[in-house]
FIPA-705339 format. One record per residue (C-alpha): residue in three letters; x, y, z; chain; residue number from 1. Coordinates in steps of 0.001 Angstrom, whole numbers, m for minus. Each point is the difference from the previous one (the first is absolute). Layout:
N
@type->Ala	X->X	Y->Y	Z->Z	mol->A	seq->NUM .
...
//
This chain:
68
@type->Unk	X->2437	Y->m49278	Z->m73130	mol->A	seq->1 .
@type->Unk	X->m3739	Y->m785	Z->m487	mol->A	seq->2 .
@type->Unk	X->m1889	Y->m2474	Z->2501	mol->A	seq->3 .
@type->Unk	X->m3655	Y->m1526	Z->m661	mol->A	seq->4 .
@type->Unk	X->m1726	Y->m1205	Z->2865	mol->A	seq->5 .
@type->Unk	X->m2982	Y->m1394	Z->242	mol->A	seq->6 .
@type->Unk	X->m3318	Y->1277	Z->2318	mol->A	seq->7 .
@type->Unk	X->325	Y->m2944	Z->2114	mol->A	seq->8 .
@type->Unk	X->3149	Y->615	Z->407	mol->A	seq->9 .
@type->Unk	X->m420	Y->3830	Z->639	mol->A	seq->10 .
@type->Unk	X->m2476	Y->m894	Z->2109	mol->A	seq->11 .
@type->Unk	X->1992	Y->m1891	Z->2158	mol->A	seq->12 .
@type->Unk	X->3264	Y->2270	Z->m1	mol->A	seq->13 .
@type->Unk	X->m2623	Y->2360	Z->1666	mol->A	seq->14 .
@type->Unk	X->m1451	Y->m2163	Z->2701	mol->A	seq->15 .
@type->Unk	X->3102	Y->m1359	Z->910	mol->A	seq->16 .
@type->Unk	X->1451	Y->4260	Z->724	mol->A	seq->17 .
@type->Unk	X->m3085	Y->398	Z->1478	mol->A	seq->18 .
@type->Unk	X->713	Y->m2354	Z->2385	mol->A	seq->19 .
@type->Unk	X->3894	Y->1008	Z->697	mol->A	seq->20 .
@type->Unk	X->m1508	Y->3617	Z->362	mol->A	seq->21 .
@type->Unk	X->m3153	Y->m960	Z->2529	mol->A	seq->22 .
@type->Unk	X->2930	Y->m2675	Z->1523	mol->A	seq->23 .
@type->Unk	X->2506	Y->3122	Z->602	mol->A	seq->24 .
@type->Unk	X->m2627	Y->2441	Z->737	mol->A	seq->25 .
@type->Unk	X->m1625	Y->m1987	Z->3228	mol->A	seq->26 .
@type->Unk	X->3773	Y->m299	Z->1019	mol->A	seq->27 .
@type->Unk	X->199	Y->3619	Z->518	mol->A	seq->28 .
@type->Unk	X->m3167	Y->1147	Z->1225	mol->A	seq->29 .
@type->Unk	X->m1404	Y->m341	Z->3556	mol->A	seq->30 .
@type->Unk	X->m3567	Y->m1513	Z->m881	mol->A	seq->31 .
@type->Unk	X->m255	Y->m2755	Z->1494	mol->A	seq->32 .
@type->Unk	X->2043	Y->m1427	Z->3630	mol->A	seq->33 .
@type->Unk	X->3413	Y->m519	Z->m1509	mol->A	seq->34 .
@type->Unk	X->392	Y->m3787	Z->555	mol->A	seq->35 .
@type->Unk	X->m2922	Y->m394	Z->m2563	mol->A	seq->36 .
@type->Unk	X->1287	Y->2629	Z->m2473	mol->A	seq->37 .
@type->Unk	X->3549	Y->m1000	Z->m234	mol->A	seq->38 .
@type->Unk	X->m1293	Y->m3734	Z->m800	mol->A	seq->39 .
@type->Unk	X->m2799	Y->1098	Z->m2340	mol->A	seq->40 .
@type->Unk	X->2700	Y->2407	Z->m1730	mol->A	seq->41 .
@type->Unk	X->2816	Y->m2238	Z->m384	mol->A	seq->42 .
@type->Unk	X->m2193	Y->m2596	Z->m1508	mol->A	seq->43 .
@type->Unk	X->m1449	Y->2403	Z->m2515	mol->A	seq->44 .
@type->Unk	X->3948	Y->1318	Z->m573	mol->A	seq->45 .
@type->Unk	X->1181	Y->m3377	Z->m190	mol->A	seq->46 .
@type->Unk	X->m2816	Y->m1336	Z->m2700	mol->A	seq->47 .
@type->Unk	X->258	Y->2955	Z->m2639	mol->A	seq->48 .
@type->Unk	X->3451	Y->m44	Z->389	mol->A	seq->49 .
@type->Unk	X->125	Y->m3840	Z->m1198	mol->A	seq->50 .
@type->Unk	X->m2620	Y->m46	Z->m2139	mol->A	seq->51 .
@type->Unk	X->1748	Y->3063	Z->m1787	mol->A	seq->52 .
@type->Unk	X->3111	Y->m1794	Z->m716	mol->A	seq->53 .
@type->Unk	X->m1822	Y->m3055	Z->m2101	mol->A	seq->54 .
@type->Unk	X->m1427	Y->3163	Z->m2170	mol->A	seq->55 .
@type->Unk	X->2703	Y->1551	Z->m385	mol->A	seq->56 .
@type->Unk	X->2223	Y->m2933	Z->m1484	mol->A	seq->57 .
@type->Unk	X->m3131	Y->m503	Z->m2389	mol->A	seq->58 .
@type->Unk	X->m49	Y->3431	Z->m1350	mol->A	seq->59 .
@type->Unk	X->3831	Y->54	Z->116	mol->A	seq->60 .
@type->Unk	X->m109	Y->m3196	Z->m2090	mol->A	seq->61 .
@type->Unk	X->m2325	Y->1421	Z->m2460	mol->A	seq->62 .
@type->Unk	X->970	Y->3586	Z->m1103	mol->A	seq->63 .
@type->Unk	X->3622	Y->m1702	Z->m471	mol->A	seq->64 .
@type->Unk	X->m1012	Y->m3051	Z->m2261	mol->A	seq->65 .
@type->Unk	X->m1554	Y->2873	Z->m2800	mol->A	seq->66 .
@type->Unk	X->3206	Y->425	Z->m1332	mol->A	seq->67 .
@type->Unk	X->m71	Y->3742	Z->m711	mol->A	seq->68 .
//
């Protein structure tokens, strides 16, 4: 199976595990008073994790319709 993607794209497949990871990352570590990290964290989880999904279908969508 072969997949083209574009740099835009790439671009944002990275940001948006950036995010997850940074999001999952404050979760766990004792930085900053834990009210404040558990929000900041979960927002940051809950973000990458949906704007993942969108790029996902489109890539999905894409390395399928090539036919080979």
């Amino acid at each position: 199976m072969k997949t083209e993607i574009s740099l835009p794209e790439l671009g944002l497949v990275a940001i948006t595990r950036a995010m997850l990871g940074a999001g999952i990352a404050l979760v766990m570590a004792d930085r900053l008073p834990q009210p404040k990290r558990k929000a900041v964290g979960w927002t940051l989880t809950a973000v990458g994790a949906l704007t993942t999904i969108p790029l996902l279908l489109d890539v999905f969508e894409n390395s399928h319709g090539s036919g080979s």
